[in-house]
C-alpha positions in Angstrom: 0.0 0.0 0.0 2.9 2.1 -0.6 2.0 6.0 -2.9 0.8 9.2 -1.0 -1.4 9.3 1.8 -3.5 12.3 2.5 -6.2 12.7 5.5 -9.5 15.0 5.7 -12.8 15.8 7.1 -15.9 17.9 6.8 -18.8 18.6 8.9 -21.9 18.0 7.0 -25.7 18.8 7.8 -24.9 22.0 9.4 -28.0 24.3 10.0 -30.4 21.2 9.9 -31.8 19.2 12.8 -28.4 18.9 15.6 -28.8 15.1 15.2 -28.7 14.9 12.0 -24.9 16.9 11.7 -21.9 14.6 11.5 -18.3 14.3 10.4 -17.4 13.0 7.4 -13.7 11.4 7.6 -11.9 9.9 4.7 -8.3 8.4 3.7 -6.8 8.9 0.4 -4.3 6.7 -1.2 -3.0 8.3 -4.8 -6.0 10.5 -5.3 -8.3 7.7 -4.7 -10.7 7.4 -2.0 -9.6 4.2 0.1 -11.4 4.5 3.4 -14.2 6.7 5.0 -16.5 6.8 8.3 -19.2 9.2 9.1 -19.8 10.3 13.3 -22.7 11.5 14.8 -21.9 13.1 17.9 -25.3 14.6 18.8 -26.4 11.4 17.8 -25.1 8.6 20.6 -21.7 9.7 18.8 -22.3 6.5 16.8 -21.2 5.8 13.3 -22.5 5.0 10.0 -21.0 4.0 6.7 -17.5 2.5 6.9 -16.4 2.6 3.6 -12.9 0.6 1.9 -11.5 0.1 -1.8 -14.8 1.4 -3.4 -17.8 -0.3 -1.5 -19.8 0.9 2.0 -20.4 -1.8 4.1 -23.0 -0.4 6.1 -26.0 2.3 5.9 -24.4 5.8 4.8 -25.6 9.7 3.9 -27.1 9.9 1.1 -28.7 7.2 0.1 -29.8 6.2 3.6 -30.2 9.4 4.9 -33.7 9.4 5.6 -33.7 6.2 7.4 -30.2 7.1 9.6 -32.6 10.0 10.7 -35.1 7.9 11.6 -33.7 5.2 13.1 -31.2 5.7 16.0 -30.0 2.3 15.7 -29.3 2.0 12.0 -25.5 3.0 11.8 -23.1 1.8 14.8 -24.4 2.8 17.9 -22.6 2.7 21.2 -24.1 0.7 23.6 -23.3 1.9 27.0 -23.8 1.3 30.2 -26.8 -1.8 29.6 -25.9 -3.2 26.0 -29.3 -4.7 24.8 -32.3 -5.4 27.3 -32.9 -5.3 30.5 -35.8 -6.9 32.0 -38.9 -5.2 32.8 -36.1 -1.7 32.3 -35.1 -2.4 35.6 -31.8 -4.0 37.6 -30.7 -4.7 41.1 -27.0 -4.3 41.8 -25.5 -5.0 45.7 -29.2 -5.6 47.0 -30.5 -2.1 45.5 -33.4 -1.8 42.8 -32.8 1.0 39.8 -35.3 2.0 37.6 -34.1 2.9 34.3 -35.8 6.2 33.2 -34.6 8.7 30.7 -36.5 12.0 29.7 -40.4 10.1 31.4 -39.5 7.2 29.0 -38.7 4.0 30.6 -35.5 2.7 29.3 -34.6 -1.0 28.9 -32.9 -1.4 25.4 -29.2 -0.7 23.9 -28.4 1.7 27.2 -29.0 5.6 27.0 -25.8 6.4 25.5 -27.0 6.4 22.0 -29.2 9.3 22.5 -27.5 11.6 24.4 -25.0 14.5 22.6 -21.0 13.9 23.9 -18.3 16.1 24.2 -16.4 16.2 21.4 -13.1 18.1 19.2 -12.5 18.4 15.7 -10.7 15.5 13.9 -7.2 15.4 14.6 -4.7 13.8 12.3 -1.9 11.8 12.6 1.1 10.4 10.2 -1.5 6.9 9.6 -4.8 7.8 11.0 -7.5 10.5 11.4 -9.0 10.0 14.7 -12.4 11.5 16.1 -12.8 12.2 20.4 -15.9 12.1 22.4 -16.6 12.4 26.1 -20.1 11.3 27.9 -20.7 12.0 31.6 -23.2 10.7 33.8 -23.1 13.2 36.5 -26.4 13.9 38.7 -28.6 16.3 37.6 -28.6 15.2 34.0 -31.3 12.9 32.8 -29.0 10.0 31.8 -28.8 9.6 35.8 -31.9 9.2 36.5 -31.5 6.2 34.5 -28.0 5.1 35.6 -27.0 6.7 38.8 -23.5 6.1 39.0 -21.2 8.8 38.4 -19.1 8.1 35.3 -16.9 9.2 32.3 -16.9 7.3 29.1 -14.3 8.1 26.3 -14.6 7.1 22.8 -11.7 7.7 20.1 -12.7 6.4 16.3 -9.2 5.8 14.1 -9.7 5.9 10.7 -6.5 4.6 8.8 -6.7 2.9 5.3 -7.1 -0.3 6.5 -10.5 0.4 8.6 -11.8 1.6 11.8 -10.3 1.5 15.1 -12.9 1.8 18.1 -10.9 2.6 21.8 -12.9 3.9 24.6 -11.9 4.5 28.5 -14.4 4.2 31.5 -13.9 5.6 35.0 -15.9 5.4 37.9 -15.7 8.9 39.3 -18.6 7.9 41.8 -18.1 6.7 45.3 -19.7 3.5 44.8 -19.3 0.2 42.3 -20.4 0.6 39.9 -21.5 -2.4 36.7 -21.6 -1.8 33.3 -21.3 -3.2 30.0 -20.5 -1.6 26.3 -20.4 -2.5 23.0 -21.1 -1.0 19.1 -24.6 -2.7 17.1 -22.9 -2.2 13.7 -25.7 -2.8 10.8 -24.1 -4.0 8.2 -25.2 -3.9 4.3 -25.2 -6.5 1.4 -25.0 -5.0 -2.2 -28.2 -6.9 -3.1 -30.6 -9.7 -1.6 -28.0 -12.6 -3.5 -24.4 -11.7 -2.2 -23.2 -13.9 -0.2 -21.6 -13.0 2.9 -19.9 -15.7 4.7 -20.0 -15.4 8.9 -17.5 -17.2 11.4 -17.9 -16.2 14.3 -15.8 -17.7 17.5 -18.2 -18.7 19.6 -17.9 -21.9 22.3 -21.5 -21.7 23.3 -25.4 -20.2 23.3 -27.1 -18.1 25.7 -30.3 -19.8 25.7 -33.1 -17.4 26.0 -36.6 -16.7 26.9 -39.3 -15.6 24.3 -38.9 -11.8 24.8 -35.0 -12.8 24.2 -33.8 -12.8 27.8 -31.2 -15.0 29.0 -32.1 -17.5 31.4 -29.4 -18.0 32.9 -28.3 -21.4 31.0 -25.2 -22.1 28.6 -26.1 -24.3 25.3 -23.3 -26.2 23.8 -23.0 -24.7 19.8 -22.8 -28.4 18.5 -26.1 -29.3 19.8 -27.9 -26.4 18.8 -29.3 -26.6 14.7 -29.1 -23.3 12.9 -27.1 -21.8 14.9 -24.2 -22.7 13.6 -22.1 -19.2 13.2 -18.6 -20.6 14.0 -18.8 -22.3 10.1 -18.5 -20.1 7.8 -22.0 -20.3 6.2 -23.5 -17.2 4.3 -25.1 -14.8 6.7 -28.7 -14.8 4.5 -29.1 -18.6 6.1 -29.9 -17.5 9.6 -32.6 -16.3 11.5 -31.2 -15.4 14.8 -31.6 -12.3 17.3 -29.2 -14.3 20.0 -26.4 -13.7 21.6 -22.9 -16.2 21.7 -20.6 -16.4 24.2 -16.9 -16.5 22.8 -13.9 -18.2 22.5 -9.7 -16.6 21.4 -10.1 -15.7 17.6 -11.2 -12.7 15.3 -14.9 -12.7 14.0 -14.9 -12.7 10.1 -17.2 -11.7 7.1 -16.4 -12.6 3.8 -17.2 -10.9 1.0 -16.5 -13.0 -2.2 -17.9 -10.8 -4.9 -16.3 -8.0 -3.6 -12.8 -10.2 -3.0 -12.7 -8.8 0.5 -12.2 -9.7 4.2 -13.4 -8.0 7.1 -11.7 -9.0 10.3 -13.3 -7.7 13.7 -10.8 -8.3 16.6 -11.6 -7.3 19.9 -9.7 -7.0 23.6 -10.0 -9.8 25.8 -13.1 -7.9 27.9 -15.2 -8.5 24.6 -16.3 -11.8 25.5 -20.4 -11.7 23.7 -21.5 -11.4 20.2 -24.7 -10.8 19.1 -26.5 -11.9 15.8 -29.3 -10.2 14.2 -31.0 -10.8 11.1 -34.2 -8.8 10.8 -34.7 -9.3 7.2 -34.8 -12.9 7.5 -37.0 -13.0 10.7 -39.7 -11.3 8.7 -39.2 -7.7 11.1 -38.2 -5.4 8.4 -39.5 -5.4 5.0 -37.3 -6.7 2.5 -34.9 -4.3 0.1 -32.9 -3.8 -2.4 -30.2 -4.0 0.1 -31.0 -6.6 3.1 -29.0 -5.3 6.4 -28.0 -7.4 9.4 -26.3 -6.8 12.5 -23.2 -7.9 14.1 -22.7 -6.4 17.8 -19.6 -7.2 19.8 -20.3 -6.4 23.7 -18.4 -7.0 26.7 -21.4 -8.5 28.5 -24.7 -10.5 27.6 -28.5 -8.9 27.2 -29.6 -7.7 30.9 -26.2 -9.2 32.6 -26.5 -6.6 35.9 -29.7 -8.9 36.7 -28.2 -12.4 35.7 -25.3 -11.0 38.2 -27.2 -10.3 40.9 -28.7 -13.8 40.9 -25.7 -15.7 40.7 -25.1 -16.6 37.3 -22.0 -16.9 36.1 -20.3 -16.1 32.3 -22.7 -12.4 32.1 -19.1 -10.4 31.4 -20.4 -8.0 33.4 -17.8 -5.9 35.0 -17.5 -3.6 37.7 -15.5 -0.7 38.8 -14.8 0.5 42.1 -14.6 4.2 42.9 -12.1 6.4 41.0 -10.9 3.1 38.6 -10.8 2.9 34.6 -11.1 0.7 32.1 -10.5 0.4 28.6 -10.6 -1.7 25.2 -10.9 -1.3 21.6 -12.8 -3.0 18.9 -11.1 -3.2 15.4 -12.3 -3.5 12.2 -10.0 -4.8 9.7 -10.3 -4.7 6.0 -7.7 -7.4 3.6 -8.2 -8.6 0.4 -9.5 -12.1 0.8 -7.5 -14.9 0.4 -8.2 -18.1 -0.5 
C-alpha cells in the first residue's frame, strides 16, 4: 500500500436538525478514496457508513439518509452502560433496585448512550490515521442519571486509517460507589443486493439460551447441539434467522465478502467476550430491500447481565468498577483482500 497518503474531514448537515450533523472522515491513497466513516456526535456519537476500496459496508448519507434520521440504531451505535435489554427496564446491583428512566420514558434497550449528545473536538490527524474524540458523563442532575446513577466518564476515540476503523474507549468510575456496566457498538451491516453472499464465522464456544422476549435464562447451550445456529462455520449470513447472543472463544470474528474479493476481520480485547446476531430481514421484522441489512454487535457483557449477576449466574461479562478506577478496550475492524 505504498503511494501518497492524505487525511480529511468535513462537517456535513450543518444548519439542519443537531442530530442529524456529523463528520465525514476519509483516507486517500494516490488520489483515490480508500477508506471513509461518518460520526454523529449529537447522535449517541455512533457511526454510520465504513467505507474501503470502493464499496460501503453499512447504511451511509445519502442514500440512507432518511432512514439514519429515523432510526437511531441504524448505523453503529454505542451501547453503554446496559448493552441490549434489560428486564422489565429495571436492575438490582448490591441488594438495591434502579429504575431505568430517561426523559419520562422508561428505558430497557441498547443503554442511553446512544441518544445523548458527547463532548467532542475536531478530527485530529496523525502520520497513519485520522481520529475523532468524544466524552459522555453521567453526573447527577442530567437525565442520563436518573436512568443510571452512577457517576461516570466514558471516552470514545474512532481511528480511521486505510485499512479500517479503530474503536478505543476508557471508563472511570468517578462515583463513590461500584459501579457495573457493559459496552459494546450494534454495527448494521449492508449486502450490495438480496443474493451476495456474505460468509459469517464467528468464534463462539456456546449459546445463551433465552426466553421468548430474548432474555437469557441464565443457561449455557453447547453450539454443536444447537441446529441453525451454527455461526462458527462459515456459512453465508442470509441462512440465519437469529436475534441471540454467543458467548466467545480466542479468535477474530470474520465476514467474507466473495464478490467484492474482501475480508473483514473484527478483533476485539480480551473484555469483549459476547457477540450478538441479528438478522431482521430474514426474521420477517423489516420489510425486504434492495439492500437486506444485518447486525453484528460485539459487547463485553450479555442482554440484561446486571440482573443475571445479581442472581448468581456466572459467564454475564459483566464488569464492575470501584470508585475512582478505569477501564478500557478497543474493537477493530479490519479490511484485507481475501484470500483463499
Amino acid at each position: 500500500m505504498g503511494g501518497l497518503v492524505l487525511f480529511h474531514w468535513e462537517k456535513c448537515g450543518t444548519g439542519q436538525d443537531p442530530a442529524c450533523c456529523y463528520y465525514n472522515l476519509w483516507v486517500e491513497r494516490n488520489q483515490q478514496k480508500c477508506a471513509q466513516v461518518h460520526i454523529y456526535p449529537n447522535a449517541g456519537f455512533k457511526t454510520t457508513g465504513l467505507f474501503w476500496n470502493g464499496d460501503w459496508y453499512g447504511p451511509a448519507e445519502p442514500e440512507w439518509g432518511p432512514a439514519l434520521k429515523a432510526n437511531s440504531f441504524l448505523g453503529a451505535p454505542v451501547l453503554f452502560p446496559t448493552p441490549n435489554r434489560v428486564r422489565n427496564q429495571t436492575f438490582r446491583f448490591e441488594g438495591k433496585q434502579y429504575e431505568m428512566i430517561k426523559n419520562g420514558c422508561r428505558r430497557g434497550q441498547h443503554g442511553i448512550a446512544f441518544d445523548s449528545v458527547w463532548e467532542h473536538s475536531d478530527p485530529a490527524i496523525e502520520s497513519d490515521a485520522i481520529l475523532l474524540t468524544g466524552t459522555l458523563e453521567i453526573l447527577p442532575g442530567c437525565d442520563n442519571y436518573l436512568a443510571f446513577p452512577f457517576p461516570c466518564r466514558l471516552t470514545v476515540t474512532y481511528r480511521l486509517t486505510m485499512k479500517g476503523l479503530g474503536f478505543y474507549y476508557q471508563v472511570e468510575n468517578t462515583g463513590d460507589s461500584d459501579m457495573p456496566y457493559g459496552i459494546g457498538l450494534h454495527p448494521c451491516f449492508t449486502l450490495q443486493n438480496a443474493h451476495e453472499p456474505v460468509l459469517l464465522t464467528i468464534p463462539a464456544q456456546a449459546l445463551y439460551e433465552v426466553t421468548p422476549d430474548l432474555l437469557p435464562t441464565g443457561r449455557l447451550l453447547a453450539l454443536d447441539a444447537c441446529k441453525g445456529y451454527e455461526v462458527d462455520q462459515g456459512r453465508d449470513v442470509k441462512t440465519f434467522r437469529l436475534d441471540n447472543g454467543f458467548l466467545l472463544k480466542d479468535g477474530d470474528t470474520l465476514l467474507r465478502y466473495p464478490e467484492r474479493n474482501t475480508q473483514l476481520c473484527i478483533r476485539t480485547t480480551p473484555e469483549f467476550t459476547v457477540s450478538v446476531l441479528y438478522t431482521p430481514v430474514a426474521l420477517g421484522q423489516l420489510p425486504a430491500s434492495e439492500h437486506p441489512i444485518f447486525f453484528l454487535e460485539h459487547q463485553t457483557c450479555c442482554t440484561d447481565a446486571i440482573n443475571l449477576h445479581e442472581a448468581g449466574v456466572q459467564n454475564t461479562g459483566l464488569l464492575i468498577l470501584k470508585p475512582g478506577e478505569r477501564n478500557e478496550g478497543s474493537i477493530h475492524y479490519i479490511f484485507e483482500e481475501m484470500t483463499q
